[in-house]
C-alpha positions as CSV (number, residue, x, y, z in Angstrom):
1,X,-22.0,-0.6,14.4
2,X,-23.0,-0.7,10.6
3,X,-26.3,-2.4,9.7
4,X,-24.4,-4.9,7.1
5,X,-20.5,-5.5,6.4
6,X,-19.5,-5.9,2.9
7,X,-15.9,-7.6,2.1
8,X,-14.3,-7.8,-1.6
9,X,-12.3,-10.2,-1.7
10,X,-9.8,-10.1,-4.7
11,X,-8.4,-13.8,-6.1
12,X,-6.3,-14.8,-9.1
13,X,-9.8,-16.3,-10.4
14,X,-11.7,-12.3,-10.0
15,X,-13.4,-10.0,-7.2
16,X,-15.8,-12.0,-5.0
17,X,-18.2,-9.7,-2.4
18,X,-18.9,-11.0,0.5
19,X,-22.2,-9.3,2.9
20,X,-23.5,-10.4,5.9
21,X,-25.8,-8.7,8.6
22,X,-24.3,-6.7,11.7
23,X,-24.2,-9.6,13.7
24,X,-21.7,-11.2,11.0
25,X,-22.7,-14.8,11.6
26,X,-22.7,-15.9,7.5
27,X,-22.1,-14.1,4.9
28,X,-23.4,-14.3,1.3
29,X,-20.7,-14.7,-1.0
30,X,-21.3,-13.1,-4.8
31,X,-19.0,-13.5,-8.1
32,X,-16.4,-14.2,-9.4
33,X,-16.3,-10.8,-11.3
34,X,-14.1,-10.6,-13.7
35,X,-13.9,-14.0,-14.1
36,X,-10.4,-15.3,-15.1
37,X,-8.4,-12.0,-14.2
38,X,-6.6,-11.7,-11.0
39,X,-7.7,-8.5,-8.6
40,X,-4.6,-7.2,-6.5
41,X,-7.0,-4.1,-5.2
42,X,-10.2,-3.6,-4.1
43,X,-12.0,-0.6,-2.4
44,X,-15.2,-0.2,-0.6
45,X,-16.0,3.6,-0.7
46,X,-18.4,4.6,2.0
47,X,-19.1,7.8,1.1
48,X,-21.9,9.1,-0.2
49,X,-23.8,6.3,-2.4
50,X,-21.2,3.2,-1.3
51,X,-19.3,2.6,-4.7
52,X,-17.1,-0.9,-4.4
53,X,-13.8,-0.6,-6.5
54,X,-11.8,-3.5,-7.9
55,X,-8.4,-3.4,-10.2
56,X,-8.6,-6.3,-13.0
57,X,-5.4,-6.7,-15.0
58,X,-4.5,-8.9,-17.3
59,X,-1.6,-9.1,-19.7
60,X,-3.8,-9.9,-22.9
61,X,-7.3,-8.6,-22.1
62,X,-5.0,-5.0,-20.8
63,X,-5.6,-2.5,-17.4
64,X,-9.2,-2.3,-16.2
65,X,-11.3,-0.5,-13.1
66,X,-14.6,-2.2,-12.6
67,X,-17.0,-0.2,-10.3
68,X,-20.1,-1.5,-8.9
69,X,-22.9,1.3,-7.3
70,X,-25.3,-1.6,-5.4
71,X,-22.7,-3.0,-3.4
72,X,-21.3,-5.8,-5.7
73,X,-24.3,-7.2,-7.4
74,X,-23.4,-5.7,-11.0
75,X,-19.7,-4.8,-11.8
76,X,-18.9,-2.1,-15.2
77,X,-15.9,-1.1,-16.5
78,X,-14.8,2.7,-15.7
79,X,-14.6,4.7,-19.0
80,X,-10.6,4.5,-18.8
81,X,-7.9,3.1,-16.4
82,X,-4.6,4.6,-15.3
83,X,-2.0,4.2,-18.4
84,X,1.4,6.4,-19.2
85,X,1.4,9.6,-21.7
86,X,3.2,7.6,-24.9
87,X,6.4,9.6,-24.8
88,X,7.4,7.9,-20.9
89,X,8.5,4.7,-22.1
90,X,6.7,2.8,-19.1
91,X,3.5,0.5,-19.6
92,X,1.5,-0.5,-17.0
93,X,1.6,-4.2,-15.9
94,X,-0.5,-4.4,-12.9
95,X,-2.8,-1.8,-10.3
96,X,-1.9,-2.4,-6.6
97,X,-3.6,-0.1,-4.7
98,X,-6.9,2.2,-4.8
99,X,-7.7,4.8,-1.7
100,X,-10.5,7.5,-1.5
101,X,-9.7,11.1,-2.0
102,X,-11.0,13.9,-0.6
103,X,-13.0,15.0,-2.7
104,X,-16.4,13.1,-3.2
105,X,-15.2,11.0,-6.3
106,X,-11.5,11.0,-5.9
107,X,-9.8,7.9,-6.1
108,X,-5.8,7.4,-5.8
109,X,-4.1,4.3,-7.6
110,X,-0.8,2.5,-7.5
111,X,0.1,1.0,-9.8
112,X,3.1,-1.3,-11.4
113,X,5.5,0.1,-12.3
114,X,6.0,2.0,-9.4
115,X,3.9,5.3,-10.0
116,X,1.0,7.3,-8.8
117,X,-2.3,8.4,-10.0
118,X,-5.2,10.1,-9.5
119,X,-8.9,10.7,-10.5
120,X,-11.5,13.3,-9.9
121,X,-14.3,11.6,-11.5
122,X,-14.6,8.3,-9.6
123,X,-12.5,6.1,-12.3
124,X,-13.5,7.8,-15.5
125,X,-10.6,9.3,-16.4
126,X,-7.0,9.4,-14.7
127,X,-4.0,12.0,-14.1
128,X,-0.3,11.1,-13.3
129,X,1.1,12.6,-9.9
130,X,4.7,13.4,-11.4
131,X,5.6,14.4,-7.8
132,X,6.2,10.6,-7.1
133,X,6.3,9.0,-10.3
134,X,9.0,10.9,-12.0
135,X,10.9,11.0,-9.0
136,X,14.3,11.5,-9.2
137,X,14.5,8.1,-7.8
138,X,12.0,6.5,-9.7
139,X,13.9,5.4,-12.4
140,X,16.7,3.8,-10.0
141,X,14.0,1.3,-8.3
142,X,14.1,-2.4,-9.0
143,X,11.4,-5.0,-8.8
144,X,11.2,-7.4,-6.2
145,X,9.9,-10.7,-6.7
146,X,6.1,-9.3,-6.5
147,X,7.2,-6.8,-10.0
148,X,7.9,-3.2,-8.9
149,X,4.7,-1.9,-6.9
150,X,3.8,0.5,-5.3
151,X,1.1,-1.5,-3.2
152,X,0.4,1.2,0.1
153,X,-1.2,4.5,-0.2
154,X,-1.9,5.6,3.1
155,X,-3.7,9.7,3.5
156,X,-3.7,11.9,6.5
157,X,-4.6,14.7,5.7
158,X,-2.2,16.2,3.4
159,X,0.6,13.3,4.1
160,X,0.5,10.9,1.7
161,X,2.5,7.8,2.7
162,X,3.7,5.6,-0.1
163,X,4.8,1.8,0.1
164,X,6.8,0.6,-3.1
165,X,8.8,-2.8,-3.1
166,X,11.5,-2.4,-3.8
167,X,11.8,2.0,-3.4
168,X,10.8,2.0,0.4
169,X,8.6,4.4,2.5
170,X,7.9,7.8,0.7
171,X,6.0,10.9,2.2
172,X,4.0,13.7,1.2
173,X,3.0,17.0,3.0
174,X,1.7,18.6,0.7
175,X,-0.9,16.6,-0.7
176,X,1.0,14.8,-3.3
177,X,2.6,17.5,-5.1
178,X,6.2,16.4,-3.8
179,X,7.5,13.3,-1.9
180,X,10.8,12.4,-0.7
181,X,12.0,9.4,0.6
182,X,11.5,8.7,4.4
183,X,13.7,5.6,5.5
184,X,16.3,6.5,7.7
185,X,16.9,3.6,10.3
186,X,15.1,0.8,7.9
187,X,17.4,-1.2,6.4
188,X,17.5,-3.5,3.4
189,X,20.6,-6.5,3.9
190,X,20.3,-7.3,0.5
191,X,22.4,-4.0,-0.8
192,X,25.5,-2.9,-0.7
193,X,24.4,-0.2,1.8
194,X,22.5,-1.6,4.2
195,X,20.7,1.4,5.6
196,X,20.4,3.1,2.1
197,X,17.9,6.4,1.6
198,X,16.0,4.2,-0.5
199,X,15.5,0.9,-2.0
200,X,14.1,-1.2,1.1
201,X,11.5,-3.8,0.1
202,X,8.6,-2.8,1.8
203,X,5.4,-5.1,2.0
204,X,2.6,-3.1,3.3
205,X,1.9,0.0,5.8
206,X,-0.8,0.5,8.3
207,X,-1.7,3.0,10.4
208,X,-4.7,2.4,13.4
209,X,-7.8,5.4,14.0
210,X,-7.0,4.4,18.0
211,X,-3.4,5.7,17.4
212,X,-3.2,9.3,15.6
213,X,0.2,9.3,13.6
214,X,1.5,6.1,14.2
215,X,2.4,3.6,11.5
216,X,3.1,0.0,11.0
217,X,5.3,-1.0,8.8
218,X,6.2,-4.6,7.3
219,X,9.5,-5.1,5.2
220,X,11.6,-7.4,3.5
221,X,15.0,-8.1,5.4
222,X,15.7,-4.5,7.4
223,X,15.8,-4.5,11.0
224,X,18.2,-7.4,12.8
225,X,21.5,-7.6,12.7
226,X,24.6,-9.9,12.0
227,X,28.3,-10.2,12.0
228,X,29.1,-12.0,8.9
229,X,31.0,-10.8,5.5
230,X,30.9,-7.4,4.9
231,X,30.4,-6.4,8.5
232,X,27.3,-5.6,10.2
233,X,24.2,-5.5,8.9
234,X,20.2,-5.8,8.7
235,X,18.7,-9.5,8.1
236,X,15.4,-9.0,9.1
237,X,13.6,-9.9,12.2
238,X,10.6,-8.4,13.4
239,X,11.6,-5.1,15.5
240,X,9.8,-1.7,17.0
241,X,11.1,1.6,15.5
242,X,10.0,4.8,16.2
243,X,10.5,8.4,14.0
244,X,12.3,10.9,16.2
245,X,10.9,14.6,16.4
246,X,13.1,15.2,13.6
247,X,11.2,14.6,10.4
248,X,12.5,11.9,8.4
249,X,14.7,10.5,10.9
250,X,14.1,6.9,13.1
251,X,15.7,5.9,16.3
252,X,15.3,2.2,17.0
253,X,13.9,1.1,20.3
254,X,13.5,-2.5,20.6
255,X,13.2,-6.1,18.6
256,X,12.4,-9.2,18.8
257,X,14.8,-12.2,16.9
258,X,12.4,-13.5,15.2
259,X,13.0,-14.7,11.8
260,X,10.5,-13.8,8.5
261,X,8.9,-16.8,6.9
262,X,9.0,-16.8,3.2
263,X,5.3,-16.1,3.4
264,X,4.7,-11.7,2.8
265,X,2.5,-10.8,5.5
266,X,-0.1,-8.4,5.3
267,X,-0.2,-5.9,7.8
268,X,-4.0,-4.4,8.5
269,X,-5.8,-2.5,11.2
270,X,-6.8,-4.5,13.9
271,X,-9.7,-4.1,16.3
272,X,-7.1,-5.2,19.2
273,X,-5.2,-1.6,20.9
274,X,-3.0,-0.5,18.7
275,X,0.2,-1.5,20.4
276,X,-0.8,-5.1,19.2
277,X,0.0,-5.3,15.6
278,X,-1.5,-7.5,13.6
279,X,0.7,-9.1,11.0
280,X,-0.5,-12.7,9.1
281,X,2.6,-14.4,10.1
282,X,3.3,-12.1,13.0
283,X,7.0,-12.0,12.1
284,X,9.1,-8.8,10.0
285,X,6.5,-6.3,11.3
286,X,7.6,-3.0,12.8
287,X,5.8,0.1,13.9
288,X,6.7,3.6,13.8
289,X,5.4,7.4,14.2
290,X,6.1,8.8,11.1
291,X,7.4,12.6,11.8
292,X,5.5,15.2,12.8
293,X,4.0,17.6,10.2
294,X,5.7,20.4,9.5
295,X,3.4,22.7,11.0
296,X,3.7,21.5,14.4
């Protein structure tokens, strides 16, 4: 158990950092930071020297990192945020997601619109991934009502699994150099396919250190089924689906008609077993074992 337990807590009024001892019976609360922006990620990096990580976006005052090296007393600005070469004709509205590397200052970001990047000097400076962002998809996503993000980076090793709303679930094997979409069985009602390769609005994905190569996964409208105009097709209750040994194919096993409340849940590790997932409105969850790697 860790002597203290720091929590950053981003808000439409800026990062707040939470500590408290081991025993977590109060915690002292610090900030805002970045007053007046709104924070969609935050990171707490563990390794080495613990850095805390926090996106802080704003339309007027443009695309920031702040990084903070004593645990959220003092927050700076790293020397440069993620932004697109001139000659792409994207501009970036909003950073999702930050994950640790490999490597000791490493950093991957998501950002809006949907696209990947990486840095090799803890924030400083920042490199596209074109294996994801120009994807020969990319350019046929649409926003959902949250902007087009890609909100979930989720590493294992040399998988990289990517959450964008509205592109779907897309995996790398090779450590980020190529990705390809990974949907099959999740369905999005609101298309004209309902089970397309891509295009399903998914809201966040989870995986739990108690269950090796398992994932949970919570998404917009994908799993239950009607008989209405059209024919059959997804609506979106909470169900179970699992990847079959096949990679990159799912074979449903069982769900639940539960209907999703307007709210987006947020899907997280839990310290409950893993075959309790923990989902904030505990409806439109699914989980699923990703396929094997292709070494296996």
């Amino acid at each position: 158990m860790p002597d203290r337990v720091v929590l950053c807590i981003g808000t439409k009024k800026g990062l707040f950092v939470a500590e408290s001892s081991k025993n977590r019976r109060g915690f002292d609360l610090r900030g805002p930071f970045g007053a007046g922006v709104a924070v969609n990620a935050a990171l707490v990096d563990p390794r080495g020297t613990p850095r805390l990580y926090a996106s802080s976006c704003n339309a007027f005052f443009g695309m920031k990192v702040l990084v903070s090296n004593d645990l959220g007393n003092e927050f700076k600005e790293t020397k440069s945020a993620p932004a697109f070469p001139k000659e792409d004709g994207r501009a970036l509205a909003n950073i999702w997601s930050l994950e640790v590397g490999d490597a000791k200052k490493e950093l991957w970001c998501g950002v809006e619109p949907a696209s990947l990047f990486r840095s090799t000097d803890g924030g400083d400076s920042w490199e596209m991934v074109s294996g994801i962002s120009n994807h020969e998809h990319a350019r046929k996503w649409h926003p959902g009502n949250g902007g087009l993000c890609m909100h979930t980076i989720l590493r294992d090793g040399n998988r990289i699994h990517l959450g964008i709303s509205t592109g779907g679930h897309y995996l790398s094997e090779d450590g980020g150099q190529t990705f390809k979409a990974a949907n099959n069985g999740v369905g999005a009602g609101f298309t004209p396919d309902p089970y397309p390769e891509f295009g399903q609005c998914v809201h966040k994905i989870a995986g739990h250190s108690d269950a090796p190569g398992r994932l949970y996964m919570q998404n917009h409208g994908g799993w239950g089924e009607w008989e209405g105009p059209g024919g059959r097709r997804p609506v979106g209750p909470r169900l179970q689906c699992r990847y079959s040994a096949i990679a990159g194919r799912t074979k449903m096993l069982y769900g639940w008609g539960e209907p999703m409340s307007q709210r987006t849940p947020c899907t997280g590790q839990d310290p409950r077993p893993p075959d309790l997932g923990n989902s904030s409105d505990r409806a439109g969850a699914s989980v699923f074992d990703p396929p094997p790697a292709a070494s296996r």
